[in-house]
N, C-alpha and C positions, 0 to 999 in steps of 0.2 A: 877376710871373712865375707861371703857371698852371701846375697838376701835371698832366700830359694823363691822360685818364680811363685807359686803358693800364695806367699806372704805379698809378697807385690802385687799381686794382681788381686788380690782380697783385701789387704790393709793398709798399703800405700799408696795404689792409685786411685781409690775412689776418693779419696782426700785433697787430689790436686782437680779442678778444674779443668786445666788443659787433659786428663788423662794421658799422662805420661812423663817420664822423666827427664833431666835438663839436658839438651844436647849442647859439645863446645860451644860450639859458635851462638845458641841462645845465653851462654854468659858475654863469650866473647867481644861479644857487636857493642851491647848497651857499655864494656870497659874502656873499649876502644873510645867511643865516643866521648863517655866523661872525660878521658884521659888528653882527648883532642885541646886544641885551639877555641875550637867554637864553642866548646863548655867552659871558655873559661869563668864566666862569670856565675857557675854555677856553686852556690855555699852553701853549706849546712843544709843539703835535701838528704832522704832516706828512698833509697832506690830497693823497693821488693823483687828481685828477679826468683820470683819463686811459682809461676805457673797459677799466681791466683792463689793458692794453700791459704795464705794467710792476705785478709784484704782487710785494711783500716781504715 
C-alpha cells in the first residue's frame, strides 16, 4: 500500500526536519559502522536514525 504524494508532502514531511524520507545508504552507513571494529566499544547507546522526527 502506497502513501499517495498528497499525504506525504502535507502530513509527513513537514514532520521530519530533514524534509524528506530515508534514503538506503542514510540507514546503511550509521549500521555499517556500529557493526564495525571501531564501535566496538560501543554499549547500550540509542541511535535515532530518523531525520530529526523525533529528538530527545
Amino acid at each position: 500500500m502506497a502513501i499517495s504524494q498528497q499525504i506525504l508532502e502535507s502530513k509527513i514531511l513537514p514532520q521530519i526536519p530533514v524534509a524528506r524520507l530515508a534514503r538506503p545508504e542514510g540507514i546503511a552507513g550509521p549500521v555499517a559502522d556500529l557493526a564495525s571494529d571501531e564501535a566496538a566499544f560501543v554499549a547500550g547507546a540509542n541511535f535515532s536514525i530518523n531525520g530529526g522526527q523525533q529528538m530527545y
